[in-house]
C-alpha positions in Angstrom: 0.0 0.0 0.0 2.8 2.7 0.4 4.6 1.7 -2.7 0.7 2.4 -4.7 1.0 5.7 -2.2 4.0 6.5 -3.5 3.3 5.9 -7.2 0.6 8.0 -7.0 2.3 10.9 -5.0 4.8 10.4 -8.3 2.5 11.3 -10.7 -0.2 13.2 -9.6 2.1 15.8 -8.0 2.7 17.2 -11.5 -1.0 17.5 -12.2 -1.8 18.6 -9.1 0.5 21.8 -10.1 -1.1 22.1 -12.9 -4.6 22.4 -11.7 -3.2 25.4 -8.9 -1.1 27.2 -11.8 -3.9 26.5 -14.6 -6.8 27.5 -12.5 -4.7 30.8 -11.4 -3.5 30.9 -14.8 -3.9 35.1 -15.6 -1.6 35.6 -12.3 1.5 37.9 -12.9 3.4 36.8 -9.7 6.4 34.5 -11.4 7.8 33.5 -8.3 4.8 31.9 -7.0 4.0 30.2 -9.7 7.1 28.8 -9.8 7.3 27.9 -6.2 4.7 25.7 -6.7 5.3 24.1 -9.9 9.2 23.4 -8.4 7.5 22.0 -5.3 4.8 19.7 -7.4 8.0 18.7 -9.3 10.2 18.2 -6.1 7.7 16.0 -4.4 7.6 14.0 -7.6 11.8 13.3 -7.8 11.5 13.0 -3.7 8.6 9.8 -4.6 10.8 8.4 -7.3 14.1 8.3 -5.1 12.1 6.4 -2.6 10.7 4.3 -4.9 14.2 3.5 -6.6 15.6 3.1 -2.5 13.2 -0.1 -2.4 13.8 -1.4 -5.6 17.8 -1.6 -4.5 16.4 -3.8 -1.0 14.9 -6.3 -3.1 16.9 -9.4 -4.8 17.9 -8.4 -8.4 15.9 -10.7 -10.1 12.3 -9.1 -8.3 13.3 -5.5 -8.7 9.3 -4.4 -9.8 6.9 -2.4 -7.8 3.3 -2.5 -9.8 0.5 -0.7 -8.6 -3.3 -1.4 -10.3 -5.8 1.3 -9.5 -8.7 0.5 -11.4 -10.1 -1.0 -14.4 -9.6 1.3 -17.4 -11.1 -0.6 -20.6 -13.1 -3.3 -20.5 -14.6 -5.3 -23.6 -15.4 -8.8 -23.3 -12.3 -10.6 -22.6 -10.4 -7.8 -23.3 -9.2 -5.3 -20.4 -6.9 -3.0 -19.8 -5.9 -1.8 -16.6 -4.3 1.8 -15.0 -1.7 -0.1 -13.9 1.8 1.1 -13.3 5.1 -0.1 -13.0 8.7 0.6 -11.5 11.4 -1.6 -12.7 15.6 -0.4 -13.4 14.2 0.8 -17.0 11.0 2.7 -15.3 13.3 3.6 -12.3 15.9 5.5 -14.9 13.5 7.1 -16.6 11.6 8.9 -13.4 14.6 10.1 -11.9 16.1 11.6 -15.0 12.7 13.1 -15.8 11.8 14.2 -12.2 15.4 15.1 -11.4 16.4 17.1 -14.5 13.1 18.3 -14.8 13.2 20.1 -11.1 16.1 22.0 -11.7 14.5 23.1 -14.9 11.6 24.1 -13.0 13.4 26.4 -10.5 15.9 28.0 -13.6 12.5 29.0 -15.6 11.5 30.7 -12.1 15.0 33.5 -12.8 14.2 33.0 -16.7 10.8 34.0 -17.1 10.5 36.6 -14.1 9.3 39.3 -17.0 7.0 37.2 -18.5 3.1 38.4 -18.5 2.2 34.8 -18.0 4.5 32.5 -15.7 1.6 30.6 -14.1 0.3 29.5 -17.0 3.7 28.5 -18.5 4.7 26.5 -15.1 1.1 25.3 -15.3 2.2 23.6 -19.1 5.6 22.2 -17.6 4.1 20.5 -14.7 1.5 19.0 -17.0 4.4 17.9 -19.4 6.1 16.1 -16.5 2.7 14.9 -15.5 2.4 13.1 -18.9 6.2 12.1 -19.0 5.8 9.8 -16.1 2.4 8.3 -17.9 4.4 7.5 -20.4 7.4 5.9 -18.6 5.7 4.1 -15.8 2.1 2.5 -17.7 2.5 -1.1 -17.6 1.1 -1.4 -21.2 0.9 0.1 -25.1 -2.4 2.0 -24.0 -1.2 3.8 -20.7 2.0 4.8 -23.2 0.0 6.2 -26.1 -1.7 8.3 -23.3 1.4 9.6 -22.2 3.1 9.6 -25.5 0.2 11.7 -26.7 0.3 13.8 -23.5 3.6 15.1 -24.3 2.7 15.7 -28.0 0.0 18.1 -26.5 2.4 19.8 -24.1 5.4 20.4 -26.6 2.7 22.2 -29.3 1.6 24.4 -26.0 5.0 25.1 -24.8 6.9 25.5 -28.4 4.0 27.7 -29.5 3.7 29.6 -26.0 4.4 32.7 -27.0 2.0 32.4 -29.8 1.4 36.1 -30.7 4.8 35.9 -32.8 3.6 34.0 -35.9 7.2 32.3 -36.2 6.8 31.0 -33.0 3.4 29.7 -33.6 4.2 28.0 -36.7 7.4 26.1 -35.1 4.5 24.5 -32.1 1.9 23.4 -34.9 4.9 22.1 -37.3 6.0 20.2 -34.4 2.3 18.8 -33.4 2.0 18.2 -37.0 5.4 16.1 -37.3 4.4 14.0 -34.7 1.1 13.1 -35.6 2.4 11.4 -38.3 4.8 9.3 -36.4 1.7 8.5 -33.6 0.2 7.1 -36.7 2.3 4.4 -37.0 2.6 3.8 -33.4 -1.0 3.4 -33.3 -0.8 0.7 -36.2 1.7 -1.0 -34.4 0.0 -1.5 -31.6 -2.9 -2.7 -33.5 -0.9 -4.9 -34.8 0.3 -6.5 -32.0 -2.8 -6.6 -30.5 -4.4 -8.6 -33.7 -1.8 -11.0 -33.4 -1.0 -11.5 -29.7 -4.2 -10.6 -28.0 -2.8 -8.1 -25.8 -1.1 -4.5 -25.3 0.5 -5.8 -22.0 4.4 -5.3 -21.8 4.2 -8.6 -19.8 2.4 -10.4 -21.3 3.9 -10.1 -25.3 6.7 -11.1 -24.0 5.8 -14.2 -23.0 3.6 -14.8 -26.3 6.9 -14.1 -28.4 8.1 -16.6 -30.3 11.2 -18.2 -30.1 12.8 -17.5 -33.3 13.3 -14.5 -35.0 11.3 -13.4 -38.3 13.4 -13.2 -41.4 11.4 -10.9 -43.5 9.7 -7.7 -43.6 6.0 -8.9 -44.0 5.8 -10.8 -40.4 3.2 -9.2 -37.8 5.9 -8.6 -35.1 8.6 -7.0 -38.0 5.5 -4.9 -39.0 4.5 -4.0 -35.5 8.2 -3.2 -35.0 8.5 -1.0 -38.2 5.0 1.2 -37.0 6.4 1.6 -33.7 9.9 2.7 -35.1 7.9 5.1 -37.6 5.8 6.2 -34.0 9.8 6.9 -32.5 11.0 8.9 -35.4 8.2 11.6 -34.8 9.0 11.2 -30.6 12.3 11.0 -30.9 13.7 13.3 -33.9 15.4 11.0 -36.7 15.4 10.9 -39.8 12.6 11.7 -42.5 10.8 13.5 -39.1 13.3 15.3 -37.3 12.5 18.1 -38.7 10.2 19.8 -35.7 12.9 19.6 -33.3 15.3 22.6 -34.6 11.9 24.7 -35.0 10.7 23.4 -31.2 14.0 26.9 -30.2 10.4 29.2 -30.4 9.5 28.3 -27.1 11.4 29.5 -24.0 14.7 28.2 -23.7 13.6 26.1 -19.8 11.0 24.3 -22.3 14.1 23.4 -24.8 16.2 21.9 -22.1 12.6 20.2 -20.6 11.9 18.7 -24.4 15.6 17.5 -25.6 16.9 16.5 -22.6 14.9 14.6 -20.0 11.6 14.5 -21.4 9.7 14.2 -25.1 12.6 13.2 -27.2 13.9 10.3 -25.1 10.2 8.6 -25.6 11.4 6.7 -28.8 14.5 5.4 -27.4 12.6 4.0 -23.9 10.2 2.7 -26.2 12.3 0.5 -27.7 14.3 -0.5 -25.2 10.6 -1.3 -23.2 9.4 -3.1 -26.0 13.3 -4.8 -26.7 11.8 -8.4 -26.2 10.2 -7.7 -29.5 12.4 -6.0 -31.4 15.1 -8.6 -31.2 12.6 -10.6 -33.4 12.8 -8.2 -35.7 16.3 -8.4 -37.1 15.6 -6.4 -40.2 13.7 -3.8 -38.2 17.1 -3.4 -36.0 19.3 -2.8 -38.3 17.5 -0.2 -40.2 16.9 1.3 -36.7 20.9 1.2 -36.5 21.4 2.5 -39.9 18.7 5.5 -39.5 20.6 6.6 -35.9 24.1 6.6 -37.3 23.1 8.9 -40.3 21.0 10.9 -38.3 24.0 11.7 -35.8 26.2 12.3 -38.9 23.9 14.4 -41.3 23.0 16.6 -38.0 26.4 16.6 -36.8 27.0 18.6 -40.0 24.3 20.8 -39.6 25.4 22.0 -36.4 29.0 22.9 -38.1 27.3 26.3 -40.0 24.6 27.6 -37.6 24.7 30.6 -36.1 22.1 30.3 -33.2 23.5 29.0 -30.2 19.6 27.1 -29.6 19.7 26.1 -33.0 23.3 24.5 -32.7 22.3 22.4 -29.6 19.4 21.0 -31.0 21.3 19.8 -34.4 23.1 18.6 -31.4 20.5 16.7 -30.0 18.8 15.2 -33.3 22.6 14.3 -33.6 23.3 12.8 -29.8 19.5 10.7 -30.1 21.0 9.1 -33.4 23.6 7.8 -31.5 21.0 6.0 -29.1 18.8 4.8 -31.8 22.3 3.4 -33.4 22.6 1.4 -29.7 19.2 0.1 -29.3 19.5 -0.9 -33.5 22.5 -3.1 -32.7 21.1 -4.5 -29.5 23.2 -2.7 -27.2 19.8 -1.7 -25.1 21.7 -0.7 -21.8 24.2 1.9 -23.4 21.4 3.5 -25.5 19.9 4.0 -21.9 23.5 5.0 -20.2 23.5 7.5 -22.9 19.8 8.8 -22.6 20.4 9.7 -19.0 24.0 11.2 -19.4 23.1 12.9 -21.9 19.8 14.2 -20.3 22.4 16.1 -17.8 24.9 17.6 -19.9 21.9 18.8 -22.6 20.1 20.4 -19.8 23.1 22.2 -18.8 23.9 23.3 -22.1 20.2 24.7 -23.1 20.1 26.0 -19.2 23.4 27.5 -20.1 22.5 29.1 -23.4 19.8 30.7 -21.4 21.5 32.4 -19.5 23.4 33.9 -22.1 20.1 34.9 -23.9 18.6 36.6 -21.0 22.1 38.4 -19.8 22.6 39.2 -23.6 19.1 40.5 -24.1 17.6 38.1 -26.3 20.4 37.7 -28.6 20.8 34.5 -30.1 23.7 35.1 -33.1 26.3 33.6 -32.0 28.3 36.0 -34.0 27.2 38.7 -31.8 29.4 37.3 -28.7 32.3 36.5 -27.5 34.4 36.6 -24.3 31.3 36.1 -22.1 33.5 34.1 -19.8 35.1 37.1 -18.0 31.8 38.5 -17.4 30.0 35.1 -16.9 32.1 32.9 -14.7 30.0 30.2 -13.4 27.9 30.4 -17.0 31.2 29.6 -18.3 32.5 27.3 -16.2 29.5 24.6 -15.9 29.1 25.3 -20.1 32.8 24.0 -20.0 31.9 21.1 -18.3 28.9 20.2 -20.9 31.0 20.8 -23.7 33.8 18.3 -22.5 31.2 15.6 -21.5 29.4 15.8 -25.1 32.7 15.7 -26.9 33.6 12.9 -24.8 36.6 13.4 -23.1 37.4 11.3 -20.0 36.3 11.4 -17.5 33.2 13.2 -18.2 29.6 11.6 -18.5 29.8 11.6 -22.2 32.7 10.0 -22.5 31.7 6.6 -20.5 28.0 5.9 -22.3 28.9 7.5 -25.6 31.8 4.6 -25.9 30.2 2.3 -24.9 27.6 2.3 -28.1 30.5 2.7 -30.6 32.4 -0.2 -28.7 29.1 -2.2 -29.2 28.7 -1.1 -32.7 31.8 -2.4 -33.6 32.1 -5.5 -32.1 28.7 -6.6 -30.9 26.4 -9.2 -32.9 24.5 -7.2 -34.6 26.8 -4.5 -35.2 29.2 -4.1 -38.3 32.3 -1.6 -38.6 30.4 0.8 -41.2 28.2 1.6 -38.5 31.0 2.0 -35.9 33.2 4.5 -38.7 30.0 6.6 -39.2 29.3 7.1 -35.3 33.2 8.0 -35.1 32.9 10.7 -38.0 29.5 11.7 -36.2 31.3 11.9 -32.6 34.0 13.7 -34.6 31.9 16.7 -35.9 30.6 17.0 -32.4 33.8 18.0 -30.7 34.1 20.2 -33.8 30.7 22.2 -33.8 30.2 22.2 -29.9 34.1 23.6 -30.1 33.1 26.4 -32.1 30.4 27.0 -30.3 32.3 27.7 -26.9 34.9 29.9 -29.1 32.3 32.1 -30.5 30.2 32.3 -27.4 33.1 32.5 -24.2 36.0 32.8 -25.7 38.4 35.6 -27.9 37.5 38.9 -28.1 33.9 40.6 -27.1 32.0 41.4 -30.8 29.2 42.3 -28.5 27.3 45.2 -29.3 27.9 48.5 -27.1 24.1 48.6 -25.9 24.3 45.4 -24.4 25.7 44.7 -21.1 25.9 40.7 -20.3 26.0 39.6 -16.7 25.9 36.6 -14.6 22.3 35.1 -14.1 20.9 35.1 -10.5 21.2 32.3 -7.9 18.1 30.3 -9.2 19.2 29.8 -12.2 22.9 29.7 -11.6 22.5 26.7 -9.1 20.7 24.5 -11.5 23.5 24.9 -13.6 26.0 24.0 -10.8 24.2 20.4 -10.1 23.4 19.7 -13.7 27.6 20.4 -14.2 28.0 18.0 -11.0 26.4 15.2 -13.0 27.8 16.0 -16.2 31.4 15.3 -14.6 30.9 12.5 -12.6 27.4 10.8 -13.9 29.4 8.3 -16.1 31.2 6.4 -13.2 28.2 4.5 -12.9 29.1 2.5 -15.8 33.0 2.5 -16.2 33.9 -0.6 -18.5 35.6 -3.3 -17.3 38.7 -3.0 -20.0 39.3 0.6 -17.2 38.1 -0.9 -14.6 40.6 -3.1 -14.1 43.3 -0.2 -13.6 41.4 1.3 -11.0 42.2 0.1 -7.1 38.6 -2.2 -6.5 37.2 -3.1 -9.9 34.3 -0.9 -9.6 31.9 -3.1 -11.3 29.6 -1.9 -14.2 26.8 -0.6 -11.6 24.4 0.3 -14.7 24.6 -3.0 -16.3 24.5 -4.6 -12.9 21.0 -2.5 -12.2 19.2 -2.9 -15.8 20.6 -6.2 -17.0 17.6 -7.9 -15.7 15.0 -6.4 -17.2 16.2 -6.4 -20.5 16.4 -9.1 -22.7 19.1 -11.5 -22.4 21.1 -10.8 -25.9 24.0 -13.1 -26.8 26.7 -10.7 -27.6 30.4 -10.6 -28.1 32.0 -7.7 -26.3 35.7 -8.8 -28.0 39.2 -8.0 -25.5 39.7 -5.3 -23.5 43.1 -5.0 -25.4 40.4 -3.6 -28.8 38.2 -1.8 -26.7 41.1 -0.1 -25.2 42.6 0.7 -28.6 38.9 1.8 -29.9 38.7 4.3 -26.9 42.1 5.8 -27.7 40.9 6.2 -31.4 38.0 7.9 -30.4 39.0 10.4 -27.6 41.8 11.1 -29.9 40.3 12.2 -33.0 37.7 13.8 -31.0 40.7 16.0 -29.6 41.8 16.5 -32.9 38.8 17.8 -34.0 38.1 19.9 -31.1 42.1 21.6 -31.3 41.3 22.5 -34.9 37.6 24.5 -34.0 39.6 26.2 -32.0 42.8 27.1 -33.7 40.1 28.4 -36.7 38.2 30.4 -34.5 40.6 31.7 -32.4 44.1 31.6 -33.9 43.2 32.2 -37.9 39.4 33.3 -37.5 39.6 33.8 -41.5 40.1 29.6 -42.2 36.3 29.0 -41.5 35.4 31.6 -44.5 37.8 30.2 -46.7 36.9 26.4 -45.8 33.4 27.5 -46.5 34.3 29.1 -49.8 36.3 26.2 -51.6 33.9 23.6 -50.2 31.4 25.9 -52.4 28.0 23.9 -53.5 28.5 21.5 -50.6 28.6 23.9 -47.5 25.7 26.0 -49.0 23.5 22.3 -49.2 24.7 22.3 -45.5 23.9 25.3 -44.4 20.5 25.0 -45.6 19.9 21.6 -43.9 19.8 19.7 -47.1 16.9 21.8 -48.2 15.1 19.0 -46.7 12.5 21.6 -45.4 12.3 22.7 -49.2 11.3 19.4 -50.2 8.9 18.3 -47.9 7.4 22.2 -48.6 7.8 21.5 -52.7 6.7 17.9 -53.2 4.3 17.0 -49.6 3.0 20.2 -48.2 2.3 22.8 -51.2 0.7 20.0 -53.0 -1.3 18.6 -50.6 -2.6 22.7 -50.1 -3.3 22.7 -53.9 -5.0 19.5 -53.8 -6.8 20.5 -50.9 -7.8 23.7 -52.6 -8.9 22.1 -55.9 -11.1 19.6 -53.6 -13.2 22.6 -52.4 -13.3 24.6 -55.1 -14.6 21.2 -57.8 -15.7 18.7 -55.6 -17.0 20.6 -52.4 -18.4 24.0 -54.2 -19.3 22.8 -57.5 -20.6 19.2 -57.0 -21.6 19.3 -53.3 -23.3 22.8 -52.4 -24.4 23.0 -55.6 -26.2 19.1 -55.0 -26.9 20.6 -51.7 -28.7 23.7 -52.6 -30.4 21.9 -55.4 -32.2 19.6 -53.4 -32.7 22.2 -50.8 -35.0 24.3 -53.5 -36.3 21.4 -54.4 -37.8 20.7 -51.4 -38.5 24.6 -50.8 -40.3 24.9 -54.2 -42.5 21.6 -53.3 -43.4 23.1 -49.9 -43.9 26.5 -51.6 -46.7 24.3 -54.2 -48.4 22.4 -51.2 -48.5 25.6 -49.6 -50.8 27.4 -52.7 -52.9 24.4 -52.1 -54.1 25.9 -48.5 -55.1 29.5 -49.1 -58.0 29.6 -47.3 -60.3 30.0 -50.6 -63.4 27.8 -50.2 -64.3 28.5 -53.8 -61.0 26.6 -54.4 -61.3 24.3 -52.1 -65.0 23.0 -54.0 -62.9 22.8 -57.2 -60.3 20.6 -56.2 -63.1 18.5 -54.6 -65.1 18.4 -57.9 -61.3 17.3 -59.5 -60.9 15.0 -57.5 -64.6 13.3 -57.5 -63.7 13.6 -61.5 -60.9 11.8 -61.5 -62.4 9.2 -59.2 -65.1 8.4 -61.4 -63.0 8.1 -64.6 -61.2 5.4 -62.6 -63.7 3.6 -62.0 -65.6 3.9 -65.2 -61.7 2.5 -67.1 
């Protein structure tokens, strides 16, 4: 009974907040608002940590806490429950989202201070959380979809909150939009699973799996597993749908961090690894997830090289860092894809958090071309941004470093891996340290080529201290997974702690991890050429500030394709959008105007000229009346007479 009390607690704190904020919602007072949104959220993190403190009491092998409140759905045999479930996927999932989440909550209280509506923006983040956990903790497809959906609703409200800019409005229906299409195919695959298995319990399909794998592409389970992957593109930001995630920078720069690090865009990747039981039936399926991740994190990686937002750049960044997870869960390495969802959920958060604060002390400037030598004037700003940028290139020993590995080690010599995969995820991890390099030159570093009117300064306490914890776990979140091939040089052994805590709930894979003597040698490749990279962004941007422009000039065609994303925009507005708007048009103006009201108004003066007949039939004239009678006898009598 306390573990249901404590579920509970966990995820109606959120909404609870939401109901006091929304109901108050035309309230000016900032720090109220945000008082009790941080509070609704730190009740919810305080519920999870307890929660997670009992799973680590019981023997590995039982680690789940479920809690059924009622009967949901219920059709014949067929019921679904509102049950939920804490297990070392689930327990992940709500600290990270909780946690991170929190410390968003209490910057946004500094950040939006001079906004005309805080209580109704803090009422739209706790309902986001609210829906977050839905997602992560329902024990089935249906409880999911709820929460999946949940957080579609809350990114169009959030993205689009300042919706009397017309830009900004746009970006939250483009990204509602985007991900209705990818819902789409989640719901087919859950249909489909449910057709063929008779359930939308997690538990349950697994133990109606098969026991070999299909082969082809037609199967119900590689079907399912191609909808759902379709339903995680949209969540999740890859490649053909990533394309809302760039625009998603309209909303407050708290709701960025909220959305690309612990929240939204992490649903695809905990999908998968939820549902892994089936996916490994799906070989096909996997490997296309593999080869859609690593060419996500490389085509975005190059994106981020020529932008000149600093939002913009980290979320190139992020499309770019959730292809690397996709690439883990593709080639079965389902605990690093997770090791890298919540490392990266700290050092993304910092990094948005971060670029806030240079927005607000800059004055709503966003050009990074505009900056420069913020780091005298912005020390802690500075300092905690160092420590994301580190972790995200991946330098030991930082958080990035440790889970970001780990999938390319996987890649490379796991079962379902292969060494193209491995080389792209190198080049990707490559233009990382490059763009994120460049980013830190242009924004902290060199000289000041900020404009005379502005005067940047530190941000206050609130939102400075966020960025302190979020740096604390960017440095040192990693250790919970050190490898055994660097293990073994450290005094103990520490064991793998994350493996150790997940293993169990995922589904046992047969994989071949190779020496420690190759993964030793992969590491030094890695961090190397990542250092490589990095020393070169900055000796052109700092050293010889004119070898970006010429780069950019002899590279010609190819950096302007870049630097316009690949006009994929362009396209989809060319070939999908404009003509589905003509179509639409030519629809009303033949089908709906011409054949429809016109068959519409036709028949309606049809009737109208009846009733106007019948009606001259009812005058009132008796004269008229005796006529129609004497018809009418007529008629009558020539009947009978024939």
């Amino acid at each position: 009974m306390t573990e249901q009390i404590l579920i509970a607690t966990l995820i109606l704190a959120p909404l609870i907040g939401f109901f006091i904020n929304g109901l108050r919602f035309r309230s000016p007072n900032g720090v109220l608002a945000g008082s009790i949104a941080s509070v609704a959220a730190g009740i919810s993190f305080l519920a999870s940590v307890l929660l997670v403190l009992r799973l680590v009491d019981m023997p590995k092998e039982a680690r789940q806490i479920t809690a059924h409140f009622f009967d949901w759905i219920r059709v014949g045999d067929f019921s679904v429950p509102a049950s939920f479930l804490v297990d070392p996927i689930s327990a992940i999932m709500i600290l990270v989202v909780t946690g991170v989440g929190t410390l968003i909550h209490i910057f946004s209280i500094g950040y939006m201070s001079h906004d005309p509506r805080p209580a109704k923006y803090f009422a739209y983040l706790n309902l986001f959380l609210f829906n977050m956990l839905l997602l992560v903790l329902g024990d089935n497809l249906l409880i999911m979809f709820v929460g999946w959906e949940g957080v579609g609703l809350c990114s169009y409200l959030l993205i689009g909150f300042w919706f009397t800019d017309r830009e900004k409005a746009a970006a939250g229906m483009k990204a509602f939009i985007t991900n209705r299409i990818g819902d789409a195919g989640f719901l087919l695959g859950i249909f489909t699973l449910f057709f063929a298995f008779g359930t939308v319990d997690f538990a349950e399909l697994a133990s109606r799996m098969p026991e070999v794998a299909e082969v082809g592409w037609t199967g119900p389970i590689a079907l399912a597993c191609l909808f759902l992957f379709i339903g995680a593109t949209g969540k999740s930001a890859q490649i053909p749908l990533y394309v809302w995630l760039p625009d998603a920078m309209a909303g407050p720069t708290p709701v960025s961090a909220l959305i690309h690090a612990a929240t939204m865009v992490t649903a695809g990747v905990y999908m998968i690894v939820r549902m892994s039981h089936v996916f490994v039936l799906a070989p096909n399926v996997m490997m296309l997830i593999a080869v859609v991740g690593a060419l996500t994190a490389l085509l975005a990686a190059l994106i981020g090289f020529t932008q000149n937002d600093i939002k913009k750049v980290l979320a190139y960044s992020t499309v770019s860092q959730l292809g690397f997870m996709f690439l883990g869960v593709g080639v079965g390495a389902f605990m690093p894809a997770m090791f890298h969802l919540m490392t990266h959920a700290f050092f993304k958060a910092l990094m948005f958090l971060g670029s806030g604060s240079v927005i607000h002390a800059m004055h709503e400037e966003q050009d990074i071309r505009k900056m420069g030598g913020l780091w005298k004037l912005m020390p802690i700003t500075h300092a905690t941004f160092v420590v994301g940028w580190l972790a995200i290139i991946g330098m030991p020993p930082f958080a990035g470093f440790f889970s970001k590995d780990e999938i390319l080690w996987y890649t490379m010599t796991g079962n379902m891996g292969h060494p193209i995969l491995w080389l792209i995820g190198i080049l990707a991890a490559v233009g990382t340290a490059f763009y994120m390099t460049r980013l830190m030159c242009l924004v902290f570093w060199g000289q000041s080529r900020v404009d005379s009117k502005v005067h940047p300064h530190e941000a206050p306490l609130n939102m400075t201290l966020p960025l302190i914890a979020l740096a604390v776990l960017s440095a040192i979140g990693g250790w919970i997974g050190i490898p055994h091939a660097l293990a073994q040089f450290i005094p103990g052994h520490p064991p793998h702690l994350l493996g150790d805590w997940i293993k169990p709930a995922l589904v046992p894979l047969s994989l071949d991890p190779g020496s420690d003597l190759l993964e030793l040698i992969l590491m030094g490749v890695s961090v190397s050429l990542a250092g490589i990279s990095a020393w070169f962004a900055y000796d052109s941007y700092l050293k010889n500030p004119s070898r970006p422009a010429e780069l950019a000039k002899r590279l010609g065609r190819g950096y302007e394709v870049v630097a316009n994303k690949y006009y994929v925009d362009e396209f989809y507005f060319g070939r999908i959008v404009n003509p589905l708007i003509a179509l639409s048009k030519g629809l009303w103006a033949y089908v709906d105007v011409n054949f429809i009201d016109k068959a519409t108004y036709f028949l309606s003066d049809l009737v109208a000229g009846g009733g106007r007949a019948l009606r001259s039939l009812h005058g009132g004239n008796l004269q008229q009346y005796a006529m129609y009678i004497v018809l009418g006898l007529v008629v009558a009598l020539i009947y009978v007479m024939i």
